[in-house]
LONU-39407 format. One record per atom (N, C-alpha, C): x negated, y, z; residue in one letter. Coordinates in steps of 0.2 Angstrom, whole numbers, plus 2048, in hexadecimal, padded with zeros to 3 digits. Layout:
<sites>
XYZA/...
</sites>
This chain:
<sites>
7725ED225X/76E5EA22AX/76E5E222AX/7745E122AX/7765D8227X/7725D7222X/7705DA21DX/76C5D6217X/7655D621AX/7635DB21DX/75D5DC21EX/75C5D6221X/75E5D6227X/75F5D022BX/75C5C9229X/7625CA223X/7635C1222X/75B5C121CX/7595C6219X/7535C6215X/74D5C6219X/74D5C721EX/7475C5223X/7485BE226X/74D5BB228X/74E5B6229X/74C5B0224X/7505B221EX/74D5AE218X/7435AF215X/7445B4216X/73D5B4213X/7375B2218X/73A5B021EX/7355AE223X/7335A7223X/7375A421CX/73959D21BX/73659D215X/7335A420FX/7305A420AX/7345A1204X/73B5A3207X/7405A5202X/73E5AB1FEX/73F5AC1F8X/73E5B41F4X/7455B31F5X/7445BE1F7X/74A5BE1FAX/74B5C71F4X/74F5C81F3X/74E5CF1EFX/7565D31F3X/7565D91F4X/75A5DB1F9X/75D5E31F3X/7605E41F2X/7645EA1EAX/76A5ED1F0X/7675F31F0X/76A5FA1F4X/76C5FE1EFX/7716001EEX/7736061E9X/77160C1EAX/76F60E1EFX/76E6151F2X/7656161F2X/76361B1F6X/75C61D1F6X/75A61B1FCX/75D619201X/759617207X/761611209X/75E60F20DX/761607211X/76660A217X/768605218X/76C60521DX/77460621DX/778605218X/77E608215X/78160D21BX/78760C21EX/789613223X/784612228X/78060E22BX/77B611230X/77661222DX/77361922CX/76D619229X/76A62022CX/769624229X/76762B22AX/765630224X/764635225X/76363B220X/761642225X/75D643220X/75A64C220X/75F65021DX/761656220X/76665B21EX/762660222X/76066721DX/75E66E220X/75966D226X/755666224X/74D66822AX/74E66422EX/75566222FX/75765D235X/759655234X/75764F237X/75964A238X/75F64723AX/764646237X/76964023AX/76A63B239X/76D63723DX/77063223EX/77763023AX/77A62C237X/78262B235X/781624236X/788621238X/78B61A23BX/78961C241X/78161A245X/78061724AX/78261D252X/78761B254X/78762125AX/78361B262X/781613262X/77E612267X/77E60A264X/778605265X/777600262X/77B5FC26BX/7815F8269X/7845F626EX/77F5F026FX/7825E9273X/77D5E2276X/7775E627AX/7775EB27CX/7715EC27EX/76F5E7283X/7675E6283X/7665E128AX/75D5E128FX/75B5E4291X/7555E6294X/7505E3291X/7495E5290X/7455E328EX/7445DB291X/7425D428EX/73F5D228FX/7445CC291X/74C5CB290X/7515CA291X/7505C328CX/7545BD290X/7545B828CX/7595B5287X/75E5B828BX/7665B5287X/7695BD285X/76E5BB282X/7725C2280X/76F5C2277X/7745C6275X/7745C626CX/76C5CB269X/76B5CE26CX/7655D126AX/75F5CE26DX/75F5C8270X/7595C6272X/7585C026DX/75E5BF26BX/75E5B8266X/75E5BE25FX/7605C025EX/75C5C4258X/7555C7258X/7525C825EX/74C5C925DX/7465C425DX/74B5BE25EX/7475B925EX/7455B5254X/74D5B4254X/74F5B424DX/74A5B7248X/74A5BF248X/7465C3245X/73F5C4245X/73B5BF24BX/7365BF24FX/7325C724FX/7385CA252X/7375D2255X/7365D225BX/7315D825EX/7315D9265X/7375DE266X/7375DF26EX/7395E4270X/7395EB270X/7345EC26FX/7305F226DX/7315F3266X/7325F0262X/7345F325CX/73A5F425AX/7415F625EX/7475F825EX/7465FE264X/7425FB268X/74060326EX/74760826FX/74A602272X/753603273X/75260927BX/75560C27CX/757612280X/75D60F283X/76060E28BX/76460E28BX/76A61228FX/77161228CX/77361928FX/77561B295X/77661F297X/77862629CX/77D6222A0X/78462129BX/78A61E29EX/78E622299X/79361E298X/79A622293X/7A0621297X/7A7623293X/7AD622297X/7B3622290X/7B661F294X/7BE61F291X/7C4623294X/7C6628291X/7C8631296X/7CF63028FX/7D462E295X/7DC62F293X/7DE634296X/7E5636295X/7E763B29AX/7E763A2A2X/7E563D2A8X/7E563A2AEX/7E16342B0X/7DE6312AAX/7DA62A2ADX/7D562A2AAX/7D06292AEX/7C76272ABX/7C46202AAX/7C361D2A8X/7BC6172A8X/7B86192A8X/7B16172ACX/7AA6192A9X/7A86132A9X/7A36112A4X/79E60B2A3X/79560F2A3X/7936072A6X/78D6092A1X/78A6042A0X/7836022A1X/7825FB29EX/7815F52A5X/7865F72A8X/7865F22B0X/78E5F02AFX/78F5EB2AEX/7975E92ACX/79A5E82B2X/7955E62B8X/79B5E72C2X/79C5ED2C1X/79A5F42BEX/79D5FC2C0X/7A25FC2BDX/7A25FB2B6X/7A85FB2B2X/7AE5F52B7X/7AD5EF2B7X/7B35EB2BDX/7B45EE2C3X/7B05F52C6X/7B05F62CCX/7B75FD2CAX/7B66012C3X/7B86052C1X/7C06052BEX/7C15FC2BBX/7C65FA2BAX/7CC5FA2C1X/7C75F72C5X/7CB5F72CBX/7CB5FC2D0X/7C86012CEX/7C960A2D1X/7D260C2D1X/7CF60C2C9X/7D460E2C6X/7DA60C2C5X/7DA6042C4X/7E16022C1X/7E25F92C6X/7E15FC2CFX/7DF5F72D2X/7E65F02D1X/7ED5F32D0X/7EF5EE2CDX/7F05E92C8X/7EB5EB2C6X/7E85E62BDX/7E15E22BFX/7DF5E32C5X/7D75E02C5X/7D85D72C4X/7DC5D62C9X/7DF5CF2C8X/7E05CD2C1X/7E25D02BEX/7E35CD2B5X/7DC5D02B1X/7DB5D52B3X/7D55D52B0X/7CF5D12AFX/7CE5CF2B8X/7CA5CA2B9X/7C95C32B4X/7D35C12B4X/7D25BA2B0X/7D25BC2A8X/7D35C22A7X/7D25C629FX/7CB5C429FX/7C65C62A2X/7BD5C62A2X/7BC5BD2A1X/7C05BA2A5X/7BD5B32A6X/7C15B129EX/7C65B229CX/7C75B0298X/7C45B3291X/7C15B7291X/7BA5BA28DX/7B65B728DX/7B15B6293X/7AB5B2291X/7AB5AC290X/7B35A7293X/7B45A1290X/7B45A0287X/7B45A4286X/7B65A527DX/7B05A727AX/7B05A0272X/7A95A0271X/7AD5A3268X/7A95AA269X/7AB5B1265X/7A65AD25DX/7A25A925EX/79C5A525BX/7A059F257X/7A559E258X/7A6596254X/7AA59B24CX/7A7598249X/7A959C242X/7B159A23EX/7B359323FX/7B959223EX/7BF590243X/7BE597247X/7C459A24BX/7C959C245X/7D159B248X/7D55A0247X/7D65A6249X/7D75AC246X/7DB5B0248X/7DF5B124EX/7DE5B6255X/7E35B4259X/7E25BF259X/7E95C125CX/7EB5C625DX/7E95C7264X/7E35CB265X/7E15CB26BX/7E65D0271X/7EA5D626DX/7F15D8273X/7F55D3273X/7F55CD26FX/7FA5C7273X/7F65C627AX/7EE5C3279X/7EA5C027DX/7E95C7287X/7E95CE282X/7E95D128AX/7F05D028CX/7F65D1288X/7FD5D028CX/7FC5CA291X/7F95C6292X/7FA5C1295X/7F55C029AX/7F45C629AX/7EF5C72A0X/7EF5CF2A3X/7F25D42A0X/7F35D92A3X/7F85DD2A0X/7FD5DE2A7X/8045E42A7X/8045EA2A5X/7FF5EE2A8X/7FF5F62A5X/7FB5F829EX/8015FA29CX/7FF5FC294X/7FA601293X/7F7604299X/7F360D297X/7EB607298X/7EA60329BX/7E55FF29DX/7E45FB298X/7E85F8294X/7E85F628DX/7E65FA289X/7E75FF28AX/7E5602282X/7DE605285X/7DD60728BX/7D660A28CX/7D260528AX/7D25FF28BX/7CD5F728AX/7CC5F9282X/7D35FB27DX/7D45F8276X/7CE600272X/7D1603277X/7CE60A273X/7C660B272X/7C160A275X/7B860A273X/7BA60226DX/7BD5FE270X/7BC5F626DX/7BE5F8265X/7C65FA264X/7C65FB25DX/7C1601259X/7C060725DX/7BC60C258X/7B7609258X/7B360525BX/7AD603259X/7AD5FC255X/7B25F8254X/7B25F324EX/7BA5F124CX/7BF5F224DX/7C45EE24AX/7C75F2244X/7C75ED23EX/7C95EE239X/7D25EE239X/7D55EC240X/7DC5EC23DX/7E05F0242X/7E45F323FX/7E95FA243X/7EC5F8247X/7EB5FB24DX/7EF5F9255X/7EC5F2256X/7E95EE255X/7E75E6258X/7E05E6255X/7DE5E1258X/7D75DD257X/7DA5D5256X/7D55D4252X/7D55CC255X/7D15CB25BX/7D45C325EX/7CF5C4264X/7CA5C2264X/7C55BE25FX/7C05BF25FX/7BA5C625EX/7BD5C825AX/7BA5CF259X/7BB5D4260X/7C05D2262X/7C05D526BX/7BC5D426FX/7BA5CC26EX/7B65CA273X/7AE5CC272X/7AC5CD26AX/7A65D126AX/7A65D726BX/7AA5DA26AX/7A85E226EX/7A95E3275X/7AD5E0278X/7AE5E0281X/7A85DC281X/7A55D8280X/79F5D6283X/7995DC281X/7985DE27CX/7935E3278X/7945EC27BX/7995EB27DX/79A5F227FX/79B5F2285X/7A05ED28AX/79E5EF293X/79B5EC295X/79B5E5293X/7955E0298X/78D5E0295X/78C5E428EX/7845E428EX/7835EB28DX/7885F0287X/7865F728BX/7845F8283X/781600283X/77F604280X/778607281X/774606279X/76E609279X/76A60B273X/767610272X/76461226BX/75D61526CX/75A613267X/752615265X/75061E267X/74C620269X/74C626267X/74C629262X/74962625AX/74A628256X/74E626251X/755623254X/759623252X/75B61924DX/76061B248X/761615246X/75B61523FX/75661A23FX/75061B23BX/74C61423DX/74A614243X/746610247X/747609245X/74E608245X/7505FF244X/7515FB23DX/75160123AX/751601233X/74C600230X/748605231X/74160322FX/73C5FD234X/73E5FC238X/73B5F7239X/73C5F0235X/7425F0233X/7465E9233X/7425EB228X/7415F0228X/73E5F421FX/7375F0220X/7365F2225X/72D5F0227X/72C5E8226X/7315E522BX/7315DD22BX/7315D8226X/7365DC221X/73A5D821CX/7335D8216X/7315E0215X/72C5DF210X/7255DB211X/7245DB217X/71E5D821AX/71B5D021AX/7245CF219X/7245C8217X/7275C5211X/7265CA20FX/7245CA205X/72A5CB202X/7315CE207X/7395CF203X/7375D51FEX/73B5D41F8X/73B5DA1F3X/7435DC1F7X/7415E51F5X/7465E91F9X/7495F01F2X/74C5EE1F1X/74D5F41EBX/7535F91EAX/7515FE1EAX/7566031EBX/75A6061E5X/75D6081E5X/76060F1DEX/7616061DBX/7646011DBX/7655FC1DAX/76C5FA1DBX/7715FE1D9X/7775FC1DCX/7775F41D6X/77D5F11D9X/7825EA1D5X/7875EC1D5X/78A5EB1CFX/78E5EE1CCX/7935E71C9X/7925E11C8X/7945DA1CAX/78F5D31CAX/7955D01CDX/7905C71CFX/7905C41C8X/78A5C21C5X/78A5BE1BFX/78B5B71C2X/7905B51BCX/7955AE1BEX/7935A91B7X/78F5A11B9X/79059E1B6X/7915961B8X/7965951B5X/79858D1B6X/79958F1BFX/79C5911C0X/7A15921C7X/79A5931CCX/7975961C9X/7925971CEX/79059F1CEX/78D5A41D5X/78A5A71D5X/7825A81D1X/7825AB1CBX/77C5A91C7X/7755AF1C9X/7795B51CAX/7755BB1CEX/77A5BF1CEX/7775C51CDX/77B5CE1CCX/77A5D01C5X/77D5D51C3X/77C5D91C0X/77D5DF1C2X/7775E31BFX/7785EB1C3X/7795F01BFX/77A5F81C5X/77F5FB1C1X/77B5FD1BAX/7755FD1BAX/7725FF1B1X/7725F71ACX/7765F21AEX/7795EC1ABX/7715E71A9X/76D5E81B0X/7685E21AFX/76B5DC1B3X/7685D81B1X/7695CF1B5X/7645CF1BBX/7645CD1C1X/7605CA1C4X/7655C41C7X/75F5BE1C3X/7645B71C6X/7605B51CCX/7635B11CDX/7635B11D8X/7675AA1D7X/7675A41DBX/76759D1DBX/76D59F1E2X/76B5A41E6X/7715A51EAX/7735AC1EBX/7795B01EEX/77C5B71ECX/77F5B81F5X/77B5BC1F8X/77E5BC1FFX/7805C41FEX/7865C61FFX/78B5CC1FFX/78B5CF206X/7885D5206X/78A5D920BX/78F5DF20AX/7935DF204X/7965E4200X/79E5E4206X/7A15DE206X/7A75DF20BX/7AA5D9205X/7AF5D7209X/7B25D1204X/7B65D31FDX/7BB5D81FFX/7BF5DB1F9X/7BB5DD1F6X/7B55E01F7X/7B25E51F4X/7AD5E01EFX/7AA5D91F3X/7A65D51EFX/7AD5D11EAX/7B25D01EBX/7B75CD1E5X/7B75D01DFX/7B55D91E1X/7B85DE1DBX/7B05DD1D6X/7AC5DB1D9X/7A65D81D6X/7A65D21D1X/7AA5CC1D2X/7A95C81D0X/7AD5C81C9X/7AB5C41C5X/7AB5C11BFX/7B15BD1BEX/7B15B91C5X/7B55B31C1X/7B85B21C6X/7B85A91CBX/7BB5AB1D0X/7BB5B01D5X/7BF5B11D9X/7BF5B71E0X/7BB5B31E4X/7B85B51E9X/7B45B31EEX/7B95B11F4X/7BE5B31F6X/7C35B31F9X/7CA5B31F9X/7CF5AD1FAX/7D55AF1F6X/7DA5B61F7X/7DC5B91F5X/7DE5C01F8X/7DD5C21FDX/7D55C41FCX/7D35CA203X/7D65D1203X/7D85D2207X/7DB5D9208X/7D55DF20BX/7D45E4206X/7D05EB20AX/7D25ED211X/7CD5F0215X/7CE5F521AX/7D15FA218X/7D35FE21EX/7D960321CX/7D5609221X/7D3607227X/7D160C22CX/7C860D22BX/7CB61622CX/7C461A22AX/7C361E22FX/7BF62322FX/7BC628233X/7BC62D230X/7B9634233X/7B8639232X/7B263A238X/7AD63D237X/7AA64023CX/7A564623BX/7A264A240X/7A065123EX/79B64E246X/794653245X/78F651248X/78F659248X/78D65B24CX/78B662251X/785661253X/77E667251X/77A668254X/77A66F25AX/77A66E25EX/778672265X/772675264X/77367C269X/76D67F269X/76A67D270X/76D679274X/76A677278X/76E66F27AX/76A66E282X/769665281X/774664284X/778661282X/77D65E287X/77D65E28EX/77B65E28EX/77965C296X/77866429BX/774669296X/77466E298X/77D671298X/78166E296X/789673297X/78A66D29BX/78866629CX/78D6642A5X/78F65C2A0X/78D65C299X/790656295X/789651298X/78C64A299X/78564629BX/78763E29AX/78E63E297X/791637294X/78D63828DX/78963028DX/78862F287X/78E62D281X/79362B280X/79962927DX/7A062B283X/7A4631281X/7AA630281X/7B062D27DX/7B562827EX/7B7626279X/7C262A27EX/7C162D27AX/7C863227DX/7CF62F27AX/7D562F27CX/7DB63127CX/7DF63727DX/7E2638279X/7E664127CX/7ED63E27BX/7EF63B279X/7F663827BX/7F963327FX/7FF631280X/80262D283X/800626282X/7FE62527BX/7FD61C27AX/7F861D274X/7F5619275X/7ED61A270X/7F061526BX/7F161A265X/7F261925EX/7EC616259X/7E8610258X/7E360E253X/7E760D24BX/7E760F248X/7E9611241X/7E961523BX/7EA615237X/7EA619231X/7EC620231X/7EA626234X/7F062A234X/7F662E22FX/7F9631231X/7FB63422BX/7FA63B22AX/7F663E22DX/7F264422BX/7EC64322BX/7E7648227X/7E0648224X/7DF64122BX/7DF647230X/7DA643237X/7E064223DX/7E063C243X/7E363B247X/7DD63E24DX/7E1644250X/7DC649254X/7E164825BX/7E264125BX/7E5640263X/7E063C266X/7DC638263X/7D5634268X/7CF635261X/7CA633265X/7C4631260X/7BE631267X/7B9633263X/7B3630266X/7AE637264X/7AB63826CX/7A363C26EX/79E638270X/79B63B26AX/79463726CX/78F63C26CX/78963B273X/78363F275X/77C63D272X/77A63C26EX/77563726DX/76D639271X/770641276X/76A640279X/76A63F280X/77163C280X/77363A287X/771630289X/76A631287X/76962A28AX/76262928DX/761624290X/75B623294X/754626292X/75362828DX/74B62A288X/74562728CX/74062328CX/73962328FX/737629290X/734629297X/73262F299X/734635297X/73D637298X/74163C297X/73F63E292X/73D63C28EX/73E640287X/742641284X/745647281X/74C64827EX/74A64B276X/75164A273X/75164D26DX/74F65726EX/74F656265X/74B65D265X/754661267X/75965F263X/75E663263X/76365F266X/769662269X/76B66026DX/77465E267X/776659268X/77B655263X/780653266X/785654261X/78D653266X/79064F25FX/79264A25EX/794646258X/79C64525AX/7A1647257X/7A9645257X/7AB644252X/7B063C254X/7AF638250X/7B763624FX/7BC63824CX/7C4635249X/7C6631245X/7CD62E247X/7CF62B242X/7D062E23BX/7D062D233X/7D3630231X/7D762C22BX/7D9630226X/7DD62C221X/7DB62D21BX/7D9627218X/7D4627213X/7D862920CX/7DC62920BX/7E162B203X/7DE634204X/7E0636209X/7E063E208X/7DA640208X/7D363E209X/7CE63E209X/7CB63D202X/7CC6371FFX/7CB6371FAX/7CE63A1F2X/7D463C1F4X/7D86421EFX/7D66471EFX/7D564B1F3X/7D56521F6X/7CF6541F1X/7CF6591ECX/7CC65D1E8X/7C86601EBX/7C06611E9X/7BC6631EDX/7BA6691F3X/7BD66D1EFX/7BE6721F4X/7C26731F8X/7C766F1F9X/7CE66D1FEX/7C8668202X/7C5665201X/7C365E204X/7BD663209X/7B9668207X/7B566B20BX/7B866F211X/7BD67320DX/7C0675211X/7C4672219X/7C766A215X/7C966821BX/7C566421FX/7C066321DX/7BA660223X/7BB665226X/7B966C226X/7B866F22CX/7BE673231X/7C467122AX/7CB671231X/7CA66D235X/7CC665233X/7CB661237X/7C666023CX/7C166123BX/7BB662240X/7BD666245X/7BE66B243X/7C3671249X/7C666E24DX/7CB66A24AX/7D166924EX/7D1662251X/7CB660251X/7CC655254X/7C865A259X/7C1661257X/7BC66225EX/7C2667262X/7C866A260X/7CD66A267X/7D166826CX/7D165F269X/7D265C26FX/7CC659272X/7C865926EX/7C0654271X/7BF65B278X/7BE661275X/7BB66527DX/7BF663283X/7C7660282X/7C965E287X/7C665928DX/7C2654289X/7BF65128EX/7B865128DX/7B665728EX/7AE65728BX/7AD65E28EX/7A566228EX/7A666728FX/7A966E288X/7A8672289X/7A9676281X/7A267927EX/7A267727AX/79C675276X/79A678272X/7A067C26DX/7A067E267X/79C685266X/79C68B26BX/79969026CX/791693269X/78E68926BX/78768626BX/784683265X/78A683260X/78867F25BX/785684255X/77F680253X/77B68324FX/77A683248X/77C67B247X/77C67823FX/784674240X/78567023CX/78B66C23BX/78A666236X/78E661235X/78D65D22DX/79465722FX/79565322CX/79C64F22DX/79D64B225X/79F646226X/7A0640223X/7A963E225X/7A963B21DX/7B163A21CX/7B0632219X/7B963021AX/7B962A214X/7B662A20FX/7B262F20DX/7B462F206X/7AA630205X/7A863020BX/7A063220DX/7A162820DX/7A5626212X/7A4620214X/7A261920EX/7A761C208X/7A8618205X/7A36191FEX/7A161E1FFX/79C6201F9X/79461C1FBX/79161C204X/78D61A204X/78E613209X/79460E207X/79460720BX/797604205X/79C6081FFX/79E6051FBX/7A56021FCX/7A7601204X/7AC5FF206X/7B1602203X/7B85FF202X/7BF6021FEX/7C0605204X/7C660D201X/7C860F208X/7C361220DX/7BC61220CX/7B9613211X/7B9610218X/7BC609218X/7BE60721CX/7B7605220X/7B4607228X/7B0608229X/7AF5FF22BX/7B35FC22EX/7B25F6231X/7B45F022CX/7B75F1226X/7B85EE221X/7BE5EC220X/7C05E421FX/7C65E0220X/7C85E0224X/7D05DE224X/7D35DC22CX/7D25D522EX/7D05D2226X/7D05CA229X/7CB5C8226X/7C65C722BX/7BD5C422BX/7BC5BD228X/7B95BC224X/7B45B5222X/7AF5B2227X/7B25B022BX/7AB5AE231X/7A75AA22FX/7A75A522AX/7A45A022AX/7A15A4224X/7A15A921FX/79D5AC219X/79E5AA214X/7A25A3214X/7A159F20BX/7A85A4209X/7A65A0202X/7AB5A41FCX/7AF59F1F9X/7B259F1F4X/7B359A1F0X/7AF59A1E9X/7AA59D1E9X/7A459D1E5X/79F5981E9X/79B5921E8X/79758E1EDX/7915911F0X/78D5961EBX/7885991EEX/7895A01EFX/78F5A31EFX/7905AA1F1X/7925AA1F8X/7905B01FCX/7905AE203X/7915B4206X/7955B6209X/7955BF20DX/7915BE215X/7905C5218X/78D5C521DX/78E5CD21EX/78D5CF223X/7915D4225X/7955D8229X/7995DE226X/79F5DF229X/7A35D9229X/7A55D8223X/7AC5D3220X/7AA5CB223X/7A45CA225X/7A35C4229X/7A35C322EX/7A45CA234X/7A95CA239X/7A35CB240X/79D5CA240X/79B5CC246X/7985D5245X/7985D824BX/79B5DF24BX/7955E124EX/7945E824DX/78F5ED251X/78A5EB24DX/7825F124FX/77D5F024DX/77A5EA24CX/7795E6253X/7775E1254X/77A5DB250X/7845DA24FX/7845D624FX/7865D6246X/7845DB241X/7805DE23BX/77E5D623BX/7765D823DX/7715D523BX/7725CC23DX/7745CC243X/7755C8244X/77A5C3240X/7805C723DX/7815C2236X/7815C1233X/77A5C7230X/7755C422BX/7725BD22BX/76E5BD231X/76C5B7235X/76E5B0234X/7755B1236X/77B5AC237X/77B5AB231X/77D5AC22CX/77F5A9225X/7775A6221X/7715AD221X/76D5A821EX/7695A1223X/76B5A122AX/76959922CX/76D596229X/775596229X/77B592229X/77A590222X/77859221DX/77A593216X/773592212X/76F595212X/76B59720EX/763593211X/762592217X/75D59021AX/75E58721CX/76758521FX/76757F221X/76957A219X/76C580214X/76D57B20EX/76957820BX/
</sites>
C-alpha cells in the first residue's frame, strides 16, 4: 500500500512511475484471495485513524487529500466497539475516546490521574518529526502510571497491531497506535481490503503509473554508488533514476550489490499465526457483537517470540461483520478470525506434513482459550483456512515473517545509497492508513521536493 501510495503521489506530478509486485495480485500481507467459492481478507482485521465523513484534520483526511480521493471511495464502515479482556478486567472502546477515559477510570479509578497526564503527554508529542530518537515508551508509561495490569492492557491492542519489538515499543510508535486505535477508532469497507486496493489500482493507472506483477526483484542494480534501477528475478534491468523500497530494510540490504542501505539493520523476529473461521451463521446470532477482542489469559501480557509453535495465552478476535454496514447490510457468512503470537524458526522447518498438521493443532488450542472470552463458536463453523510465518514471509518477503518488520525504523527513509529510499513498514509509520501515508511522506520529502 506504501508504494501504491507513493506512485499516485508521484505520478500526479507526471513522474513515470513503474511499480514490480512479485506476486499475482497487490497488496503484500493485506490483500485478499478466493479459496472454495469464498472470499477473504488476510492482514486487514480493521483500517485504524478512522474519522467521519467529511472530517478535516486527522491522518486519513490528509491522505485523501494527498491522493485527491473522496470519501466514498474507501466507503469505511465504522465499528460496533472492541475490548481489552484480562483475567477479572474489561476495557471497552470504540471510536469515542471520552468512553474509553470514562472506562479507564471505571475500572482502574486509581490511575485516571496519570492517565490523564499519560494522554496529555501523547498529544503533546509530535509522532511526525522524522529525526526523533528512540525512546522506550514503558520507560515513558512508568512515569505516569503505578499499576502494571493497566500497563499492559494499554501495550496489548498497541503492540499486536504494530510493534516490531519484544515486550516494548518505542514511544513514537506508541503514540501512533494510541492515537489510531482509541482516540479515532476502527473501520472497514464492506467489501473488505478489496475495496482500497483497488481503488488506490484504479488511481494509480489512471494516471498513467505502470503496475506490473509476476515481477518480483531479485537485486538493486549499483552503479558508481548509485541506485541505477532493479534487476529482476528472470535477470532483466529496468533502470530507474530513483529506487523507493517497500521490501523492509534488511531485506532491501540483502538486495543490494554494493553498499548496504543501512549500517547493520537487524530483521524482525515477531510473527503471527492466524486461522479465519467461516460460520454458519452471523456472530452476533450466538451473543458475539465486539468488533476486535484483543485477550489476555495470564497474569502479565507476554509480547514476544515464543518458544512453542504458538503463544496461546493472548491473541486477537476479530468479527469483520461486527461493524456499522450502511443500511445494515451484512456479510454473506458469518467470520471469526484468531489471531497469535507465534515462533517463526518452527514454522519454517517443520516438514510439510508436520506443518499442516500443526496449523490445525494449534488452531485448536489458541481457539481454547479464545472461547474464554468470546462466545463458543466452533460447533458453527463450516469452512476454515490459516496463515503462518511462513505464509507471511512467502507473500511480504519479510525475513522471519516478521509481520511489522524491524525493530529499529528509518523514519526519515534515506539510505546510504543517495537515490535509494525506503517507505513502509521499516519507515515506521503504522496501520493501513499510515502504509500509504509513508508512501506519501517519502515521495514529497525525496522524490517530489528534490
Amino acid at each position: 500500500m506504501s508504494g501504491l501510495a507513493a506512485g499516485i503521489r508521484l505520478a500526479y506530478y507526471e513522474k513515470p512511475v513503474c511499480i514490480l509486485e512479485r506476486h499475482t495480485t497487490i497488496g503484500g500481507l493485506n490483500s485478499f484471495y478466493r479459496l472454495r467459492g469464498r472470499n477473504y481478507d488476510v492482514g486487514l482485521h480493521a483500517v485504524t485513524n478512522y474519522a467521519p465523513p467529511g472530517s478535516r484534520t486527522g491522518p486519513l483526511a490528509k491522505l485523501l487529500k494527498q491522493l485527491r480521493l473522496r470519501w466514498d471511495d474507501f466507503a469505511l464502515s465504522p465499528q460496533l466497539g472492541s475490548s481489552i479482556r484480562f483475567p477479572g478486567r474489561t476495557l471497552r472502546f470504540t471510536n469515542e475516546f471520552a468512553f474509553f477515559v470514562d472506562q479507564v477510570r471505571s475500572v482502574f479509578p486509581g490511575q485516571i490521574d496519570g492517565f490523564t497526564r499519560l494522554v496529555d503527554t501523547i498529544n503533546a508529542f509530535n509522532e511526525l518529526d522524522l529525526d526523533q530518537e528512540p525512546i522506550s515508551a514503558r520507560k515513558v508509561l512508568s512515569e505516569h502510571l503505578t499499576d502494571p495490569v493497566l500497563v499492559d492492557m494499554l501495550f496489548c491492542p498497541l503492540m499486536f497491531y504494530g510493534s516490531a519489538i519484544p515486550r516494548d515499543m518505542d514511544f513514537s510508535q506508541f503514540v501512533i497506535m494510541f492515537k489510531s486505535i482509541f482516540q479515532q477508532g476502527f473501520a472497514r469497507p464492506f467489501d473488505g481490503v478489496r475495496r482500497i486496493l483497488k481503488t488506490l489500482v484504479r488511481q494509480f493507472k489512471e494516471l498513467g503509473g505502470e503496475l506490473k506483477l509476476r515481477h518480483g526483484v531479485s537485486s538493486i542494480h549499483m552503479q558508481n554508488g548509485r541506485a541505477a534501477g532493479v534487476v529482476l528475478d528472470d535477470g532483466t534491468i529496468i533502470e530507474a533514476e530513483n529506487v523507493l523500497s517497500s521490501a523492509g530494510v534488511a531485506e532491501t540490504q540483502a538486495m543490494c550489490q554494493q553498499k548496504p542501505p543501512v549500517a547493520n539493520p537487524a530483521a524482525g523476529e515477531l510473527s503471527f499465526n492466524e486461522t479465519i473461521y467461516v460460520l454458519d451463521r452471523q456472530p452476533k446470532e450466538l451473543g458475539h457483537d465486539d468488533t476486535i477482542i484483543f485477550y489476555n489469559d495470564a497474569e502479565r501480557f507476554e509480547y514476544a517470540s515464543p518458544t512453542e509453535p504458538c503463544d496461546t495465552r493472548s491473541g486477537i478476535i476479530c468479527s469483520p461483520n461486527n461493524f456499522h454496514y450502511e443500511g445494515g447490510e451484512q456479510l454473506d457468512d458469518g467470520i471469526v478470525r484468531i489471531t497469535a503470537l507465534a515462533n517463526p524458526g518452527y514454522w519454517f522447518n517443520a516438514p510439510q506434513e508436520q506443518y499442516e498438521n500443526a496449523k490445525r493443532d494449534w488452531a485448536d488450542r489458541v481457539a481454547d482459550v479464545a472461547v474464554k472470552y468470546m462466545p463458543e463458536f466452533r460447533p458453527h463453523v463450516i469452512e476454515t483456512d490459516a496463515f503462518t510465518p511462513r505464509t507471511v514471509k512467502k507473500y511480504t518477503g519479510h525475513l522471519n515473517g516478521a509481520v511489522y518488520g524491524a525493530p529499529v525504523k528509518v523514519l526519515t527513509g534515506r539510505t546510504e545509497t543517495p537515490n535509494l529510499y525506503l517507505c513502509g513498514t521499516d519507515q515506521g509509520f503504522l496501520g493501513i492508513i499510515g502504509s500509504m501515508l509513508s508512501g506519501i511522506t517519502m515521495a514529497n520529502n525525496h522524490l517530489l521536493r528534490e
